[in-house]
C-alpha positions, 0 to 999 in steps of 0.5 A, spaced: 181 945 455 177 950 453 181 953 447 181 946 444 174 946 444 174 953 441 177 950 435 172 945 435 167 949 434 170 953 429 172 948 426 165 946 426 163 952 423 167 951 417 164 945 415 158 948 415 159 952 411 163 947 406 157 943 406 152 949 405 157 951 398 156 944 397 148 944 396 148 950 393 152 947 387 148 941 387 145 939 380 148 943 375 151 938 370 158 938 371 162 937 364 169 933 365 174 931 360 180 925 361 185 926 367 192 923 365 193 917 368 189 911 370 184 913 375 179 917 372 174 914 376 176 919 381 174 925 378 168 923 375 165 920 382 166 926 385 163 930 380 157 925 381 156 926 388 154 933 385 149 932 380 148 929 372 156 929 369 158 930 361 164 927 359 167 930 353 170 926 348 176 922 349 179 916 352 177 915 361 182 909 363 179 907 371 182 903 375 176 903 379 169 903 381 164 909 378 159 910 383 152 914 380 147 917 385 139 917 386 135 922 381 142 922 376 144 922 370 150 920 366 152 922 359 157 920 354 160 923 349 158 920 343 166 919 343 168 918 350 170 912 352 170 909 359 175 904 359 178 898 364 186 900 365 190 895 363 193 894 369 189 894 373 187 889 379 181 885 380 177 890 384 170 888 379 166 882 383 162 881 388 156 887 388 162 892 384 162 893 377 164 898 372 159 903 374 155 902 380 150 906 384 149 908 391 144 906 395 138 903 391 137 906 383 132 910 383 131 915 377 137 913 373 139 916 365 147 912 363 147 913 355 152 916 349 159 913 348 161 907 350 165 902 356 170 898 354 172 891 359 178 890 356 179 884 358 183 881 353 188 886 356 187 883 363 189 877 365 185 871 364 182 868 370 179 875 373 173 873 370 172 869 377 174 869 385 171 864 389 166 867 391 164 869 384 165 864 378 164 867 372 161 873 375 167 879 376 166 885 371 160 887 370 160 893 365 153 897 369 151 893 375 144 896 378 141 892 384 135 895 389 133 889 394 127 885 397 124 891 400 127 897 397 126 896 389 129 901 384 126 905 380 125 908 373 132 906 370 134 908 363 139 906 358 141 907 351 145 909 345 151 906 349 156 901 347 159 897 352 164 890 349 170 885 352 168 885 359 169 879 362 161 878 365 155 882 364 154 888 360 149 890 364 145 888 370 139 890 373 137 887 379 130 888 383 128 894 380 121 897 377 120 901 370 127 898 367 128 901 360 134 899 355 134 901 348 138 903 342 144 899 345 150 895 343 153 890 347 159 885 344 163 880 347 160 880 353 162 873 357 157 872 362 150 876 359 150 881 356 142 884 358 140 880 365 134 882 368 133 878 375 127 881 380 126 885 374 119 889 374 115 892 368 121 892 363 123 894 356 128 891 351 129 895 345 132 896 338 138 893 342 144 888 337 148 884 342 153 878 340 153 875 345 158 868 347 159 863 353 152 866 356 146 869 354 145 875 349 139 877 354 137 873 361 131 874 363 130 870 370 124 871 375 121 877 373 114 879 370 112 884 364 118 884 360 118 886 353 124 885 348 122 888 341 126 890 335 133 886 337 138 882 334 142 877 337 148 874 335 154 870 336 160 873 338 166 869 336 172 873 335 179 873 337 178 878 344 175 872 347 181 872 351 180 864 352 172 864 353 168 859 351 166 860 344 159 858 342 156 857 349 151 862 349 144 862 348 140 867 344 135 869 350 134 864 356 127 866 360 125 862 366 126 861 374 133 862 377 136 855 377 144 853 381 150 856 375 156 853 379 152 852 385 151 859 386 143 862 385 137 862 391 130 862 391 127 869 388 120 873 390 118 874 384 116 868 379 117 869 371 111 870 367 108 875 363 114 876 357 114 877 350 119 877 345 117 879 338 120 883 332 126 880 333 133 877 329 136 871 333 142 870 328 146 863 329 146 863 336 151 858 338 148 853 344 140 855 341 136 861 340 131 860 346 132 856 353 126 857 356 126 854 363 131 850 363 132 850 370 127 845 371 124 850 376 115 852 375 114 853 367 115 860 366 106 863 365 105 867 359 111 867 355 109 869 349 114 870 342 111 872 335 114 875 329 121 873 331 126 870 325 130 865 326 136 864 322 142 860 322 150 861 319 148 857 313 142 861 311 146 868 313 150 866 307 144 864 303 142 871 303 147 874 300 150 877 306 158 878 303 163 872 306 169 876 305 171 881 311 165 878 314 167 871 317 162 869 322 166 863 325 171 869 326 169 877 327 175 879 331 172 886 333 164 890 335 166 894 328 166 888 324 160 885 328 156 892 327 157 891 320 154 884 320 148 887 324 147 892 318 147 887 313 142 883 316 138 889 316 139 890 308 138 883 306 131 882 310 129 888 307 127 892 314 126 898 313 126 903 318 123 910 317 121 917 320 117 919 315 110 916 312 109 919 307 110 912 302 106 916 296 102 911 294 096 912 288 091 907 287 092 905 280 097 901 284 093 897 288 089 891 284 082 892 285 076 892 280 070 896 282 063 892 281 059 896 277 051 897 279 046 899 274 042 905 275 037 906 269 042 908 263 048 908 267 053 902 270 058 905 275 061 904 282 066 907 287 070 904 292 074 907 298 080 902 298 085 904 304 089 910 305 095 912 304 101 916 307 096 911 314 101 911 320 101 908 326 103 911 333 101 906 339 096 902 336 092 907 332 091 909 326 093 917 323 093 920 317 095 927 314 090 929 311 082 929 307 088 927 300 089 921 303 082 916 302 084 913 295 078 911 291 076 906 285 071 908 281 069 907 274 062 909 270 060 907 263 053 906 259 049 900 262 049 894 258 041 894 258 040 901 254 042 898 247 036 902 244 036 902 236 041 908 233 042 911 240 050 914 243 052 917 248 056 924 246 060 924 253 060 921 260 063 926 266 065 923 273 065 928 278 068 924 285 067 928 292 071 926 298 069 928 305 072 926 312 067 927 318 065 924 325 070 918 324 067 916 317 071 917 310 065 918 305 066 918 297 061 919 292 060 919 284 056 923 281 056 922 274 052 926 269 051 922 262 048 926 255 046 921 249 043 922 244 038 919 239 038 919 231 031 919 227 029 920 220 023 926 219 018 926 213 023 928 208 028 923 210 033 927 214 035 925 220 036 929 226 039 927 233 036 929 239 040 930 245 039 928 252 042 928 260 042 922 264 045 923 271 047 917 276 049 917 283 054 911 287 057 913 294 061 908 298 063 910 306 068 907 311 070 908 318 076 913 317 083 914 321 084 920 325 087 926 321 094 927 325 094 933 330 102 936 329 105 943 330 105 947 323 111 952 327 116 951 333 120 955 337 125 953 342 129 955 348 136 956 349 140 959 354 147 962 353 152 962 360 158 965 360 162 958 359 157 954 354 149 954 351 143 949 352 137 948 347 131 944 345 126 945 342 118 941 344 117 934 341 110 934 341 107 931 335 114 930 332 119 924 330 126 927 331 129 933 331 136 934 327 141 940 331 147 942 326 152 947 330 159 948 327 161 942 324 157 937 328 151 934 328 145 930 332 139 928 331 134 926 338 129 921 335 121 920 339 119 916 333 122 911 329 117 907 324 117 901 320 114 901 313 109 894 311 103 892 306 097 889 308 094 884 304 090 889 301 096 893 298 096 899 302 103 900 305 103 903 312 107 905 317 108 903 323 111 907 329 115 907 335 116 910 341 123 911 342 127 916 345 135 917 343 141 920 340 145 919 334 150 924 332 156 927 335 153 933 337 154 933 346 147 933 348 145 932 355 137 930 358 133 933 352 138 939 350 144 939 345 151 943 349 155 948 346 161 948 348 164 956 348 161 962 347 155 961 342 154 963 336 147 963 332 149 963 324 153 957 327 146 953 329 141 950 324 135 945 327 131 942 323 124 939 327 120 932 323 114 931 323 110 924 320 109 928 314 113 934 314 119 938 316 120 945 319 126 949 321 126 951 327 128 959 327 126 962 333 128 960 340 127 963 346 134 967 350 135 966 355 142 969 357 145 965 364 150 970 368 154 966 373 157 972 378 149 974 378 148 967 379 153 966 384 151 972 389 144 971 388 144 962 390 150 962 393 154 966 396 148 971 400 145 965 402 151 962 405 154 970 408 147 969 411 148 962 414 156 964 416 153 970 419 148 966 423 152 960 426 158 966 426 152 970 432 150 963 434 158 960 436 160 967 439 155 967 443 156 960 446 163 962 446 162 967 450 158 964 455 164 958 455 169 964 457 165 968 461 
């Protein structure tokens, strides 16, 4: 028996060792292309076990479940797509959607690319089971539980379209954040909030159609802003009912097919705002149709609701857009964007709007002091911008002011004029407050006839000072020069550049190109003329360039003359020259964090298991 328990322990000592590799390689982004076949799902979870995943560009059929883990994140190639094998069984119900997490979520980032459900190529009744009707293919299905919440989940600049049920789903879970995503034809929901605590809905277009465009049940401070929600009517349906969906439905879980349960959490505290609801089928908003408790403090504002009769009114083109028929998320995409051109949003990264004040009506009131009538008025600020509520701008330029100073109408002594009128105005910025003054220096002169008869002209000055102050925005705090960080492996290249103070940042390598957003604005006039722009938080790709976290990725040896970066600010833009190198050796690498360590470790266990060898034997 003795050498059968040698073997143990050497076996043992063997899976130490690989466990040991294991750790060493945790946490390095791992870059995976497509495996032929179907089963991809197998090379992408196993890659996550390790650490964050990119997927190179291309098509990855799964016939399975992908698994996420804790503190993770997986990114997309803009043009990668995960999608559902034809051929596949039913294997997506219950508590296993398309992607999944292991163990409660906490700390997840899913974005870039696109998850296609292909259920029009699937057979038709794989959207129930009997225990799930209606339920089975979920595209992103994240679930905590009662007593383990997950936590700090974020989802963006994905398309995820023709899966049977919902496109994504979060279930108890604080901190959710989904923005700058695209779900079509989405039969159940296509954005499900359930136990969902302090979460935000961004800039997301969702053509939804049996169910919700976006559910929101039995959570509390809720956010949906900047959406647009439609209805999908399209030839993928794959026999779902067309028209069903409401365009958000927010209350207390209620029985869906004798399926739902009471829930610790009730509904309150939602708000809905700056949102398109677009010829929703069933209605644009089901608000506590349950019956259950009514919903607290929902509220919606500066919402537009219009319907097909009215989009048609507006001038969006009927032809090769039919809305009783859009047949792909394309064509719903360019729906989507002709909305956008008819009502006129107009969104930005830039606030400058170069607004002069001979643009704005507005007569100054004129005040008489002695000689002289005249009055300045500080009427607003141009290039005004808005980032979290407060007000910006870039510099003492901005105060726009009216003025206006003449000869008073009381001075109309006999043969007196006035030769010249000059207007002086001074501008200061200090301590919060804006400061405009007119100093106006007026020479008029007299006529009078001497002895003789002749006449003379004796000249004079007048001056007249007029002021006007208000509280004045703060001048925006930004970077006049940048420099970034870029480190070179023996494989591939990583850059970033700091985000502070700016609204995106455009990287061109070779032929392609990415721009990572913080700041998207949207312009607007006040009553009083000034056109402003208002700025949101954001946090997004848009491009082809791959990227990963808050760096773009090079694929191959990197070659500077290839690399341009330009940085935006508000008010103007930077080339972005000068990059800390950092040049990254594998073999180094390799000796320093993995294989010392691990000849360490195999020497100890080694020392450790022939001693209790020994001892076995002798």
């Amino acid at each position: 028996m003795k050498p059968l328990r040698n073997l143990k322990i050497i076996i043992f000592i063997l899976l130490l060792i690989l466990y040991s590799v294991e750790l060493a390689q945790a946490g390095e982004q791992i870059s995976l292309s497509p495996d032929s076949g179907h089963s991809n799902q197998n090379q992408i979870n196993e890659a996550l076990k390790k650490g964050d995943v990119f997927l190179n560009a291309g098509v990855y059929e799964i016939d399975g479940p992908i698994y996420i883990y804790p503190d993770t994140k997986l990114t997309l190639d803009p043009n990668a797509i995960i999608r559902v094998w034809k051929g596949s069984s039913q294997w997506f119900f219950g508590r296993t959607g398309l992607i999944n997490c292991v163990g409660s979520p906490k700390n997840i980032e899913i974005s870039g690319g696109e998850i296609d459900g292909n259920c029009d190529e699937l057979p038709s009744n794989y959207h129930s089971n009997d225990q799930d009707p209606h339920d089975c293919e979920r595209a992103i299905f994240l679930i905590g539980s009662s007593n383990d919440y997950g936590e700090n989940i974020y989802i963006h600049n994905i398309k995820i379209y023709d899966c049977f049920s919902d496109g994504i789903h979060a279930r108890f879970c604080n901190r959710v954040k989904i923005s700058d995503v695209f779900i079509s034809n989405c039969e159940h929901e296509g954005i499900y909030f359930c136990v969902v605590l302090d979460g935000l809905i961004y800039n997301c277009e969702i053509a939804g159609i049996t169910s919700d465009n976006i559910r929101i049940e039995n959570s509390k401070r809720i956010k949906v802003d900047k959406c647009l929600l439609y209805s999908y009517t399209g030839d993928h349906n794959n026999g779902a009912y067309k028209g069903g969906e409401a365009g958000i439905q927010i209350g207390d879980q209620g029985r869906s097919f004798g399926v739902g349960s009471d829930k610790p959490v009730h509904t309150s505290e939602i708000e809905v705002c700056n949102t398109i609801f677009a010829n929703n089928g069933r209605m644009a908003v089901a608000l506590d149709i349950a019956g259950k408790e009514p919903s607290d403090n929902v509220f919606f504002h500066q919402n537009q609701f219009i319907g097909a009769s009215e989009l048609e009114t507006m001038g969006i083109p009927v032809e090769g857009f039919d809305f009783g028929n859009m047949p792909t998320k394309e064509m719903s995409e360019k729906v989507f964007s002709s909305i956008f051109d008819i009502l006129d949003v107009k969104f930005t990264n830039n606030g400058r709007t170069n607004q002069t004040s001979e643009e704005i009506p507005y007569s100054v009131q004129e005040t008489e002091q002695g000689r002289i009538a005249g009055g300045i008025k500080i009427i607003g600020f141009k290039d005004l911008i808005y980032v979290g509520g407060v007000p910006y701008i870039p510099d003492n330029d901005s105060v726009l002011v009216k003025y206006e100073a003449v000869k008073a109408p009381s001075f109309s002594w006999n043969n007196t004029g006035v030769s010249k009128i000059d207007k002086d105005v001074n501008i200061k910025l200090e301590n919060g407050n804006a400061t405009a003054t007119l100093t106006v220096k007026m020479e008029w002169y007299k006529l009078s006839n001497d002895s003789t008869g002749a006449k003379k002209t004796k000249h004079k000055t007048y001056e007249a000072v007029f002021s006007d102050a208000v509280k004045a925005p703060l001048v925006l705090n930004r970077p006049s020069e940048l420099k970034g960080i870029l480190y070179e492996y023996p494989t591939h290249s990583i850059a970033c550049i700091p985000s502070d103070g700016l609204t995106q940042i455009e990287y061109q390598y070779d032929d392609k190109t990415v721009k990572h957003v913080f700041l998207l604005g949207e312009q607007h006039r006040n009553d009083d003329g000034i056109v402003y722009t208002n700025f949101s938080n954001v946090n997004y790709w848009k491009g082809d360039l791959p990227h990963s976290g808050e760096f773009i990725f090079i694929n191959g040896s990197f070659d500077p003359e290839k690399l341009t970066v330009t940085a935006y600010t508000p008010y103007e833009s930077l080339q972005v020259t000068h990059f800390d190198y950092v040049k990254k050796d594998y073999p180094a690498k390799f000796f320093a964090d993995w294989l010392f360590p691990s000849f360490g470790l195999f020497l100890i266990l080694w020392i450790g298991a022939w001693y209790y060898i020994r001892k076995i034997l002798y």
